[in-house]
C-alpha positions, 0 to 999 in steps of 0.5 A, a space after each residue: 500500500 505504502 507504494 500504492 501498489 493494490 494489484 500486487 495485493 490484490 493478486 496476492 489475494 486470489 493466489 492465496 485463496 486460489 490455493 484453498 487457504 485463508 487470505 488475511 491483511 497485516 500491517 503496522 499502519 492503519 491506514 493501509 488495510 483501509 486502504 484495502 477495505 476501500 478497494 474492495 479487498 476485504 481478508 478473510 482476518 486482519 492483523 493490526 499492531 494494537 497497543 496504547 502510546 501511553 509509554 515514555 519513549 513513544 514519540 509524540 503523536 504530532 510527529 506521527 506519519 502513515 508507513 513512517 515505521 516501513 520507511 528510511 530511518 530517521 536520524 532526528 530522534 526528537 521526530 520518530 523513535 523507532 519503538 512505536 508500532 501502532 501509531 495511530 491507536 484510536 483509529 485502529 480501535 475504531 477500523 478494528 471495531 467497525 470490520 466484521 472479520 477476526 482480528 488478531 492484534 500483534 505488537 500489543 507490549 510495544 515491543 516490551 515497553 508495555 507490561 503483559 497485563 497493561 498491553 493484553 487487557 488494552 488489546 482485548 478491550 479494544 477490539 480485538 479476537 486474539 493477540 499475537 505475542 512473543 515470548 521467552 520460555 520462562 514467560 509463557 505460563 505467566 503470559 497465558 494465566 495473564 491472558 485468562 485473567 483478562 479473558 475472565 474478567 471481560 464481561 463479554 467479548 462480541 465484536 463479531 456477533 454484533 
């Protein structure tokens, strides 16, 4: 999308589903998959960065660019830092919100500048199905009971019944 491009994605697409399997759309920016909605290209699931800015080195919203994270690297640090992933969040809650596909956010700890209980119970709480989440070993059974917790706590989760 960033270099507009959307037959390469739409016959992506097609080849995909063509072969039998599930086709979805991930990106770190918003604005792309709506880019694809408008054109028609609607994935059997998206994958979205989903996470809050609400950390101390993300860097200010007023510097923020579409693709900026999938572009040269900036060498003014007071502009981009490169550790924000979701750089547009409450525009991603509400495409998330909006879609009647499954959503599976990823990023959602920033790249370990959010705690699992603060990223997943955000990720969750805006929209999305499932995260996707990387992880040490010795992380996983307190990550998974984090995520039941949440999980349990909800009291309901139906972004795709209603």
């Amino acid at each position: 999308m960033r270099d507009n491009r959307i037959d390469v994605i739409q016959a992506m697409m097609e080849r995909i589903r063509s072969q039998g399997y599930t086709a979805g759309l991930a990106s770190h920016t918003v604005d792309a998959l709506i880019a694809c909605e408008k054109e028609g290209i609607i994935p059997d699931y998206y994958m979205k960065t989903m996470h809050h800015d609400q950390y101390w080195s993300a860097h200010p919203r007023e510097n923020r660019v579409p693709f900026e994270v999938d572009t040269e690297k900036h060498l003014d640090h007071n502009k981009f830092h490169d550790n924000i992933f979701c750089l547009f969040p409450d525009r991603t809650v509400e495409f998330v919100n909006r879609v009647k596909v499954p959503v599976m956010g990823f990023k959602v700890l920033a790249a370990g500048a959010l705690k699992p209980e603060d990223g997943f119970r955000w990720a969750f709480e805006n929209g999305a199905d499932f995260i996707c989440v990387g992880m040490f070993d010795f992380q996983v059974v307190d990550d998974v009971n984090i995520a039941i917790d949440i999980l349990n706590s909800q009291r309901e989760h139906n972004r795709l019944l209603t």
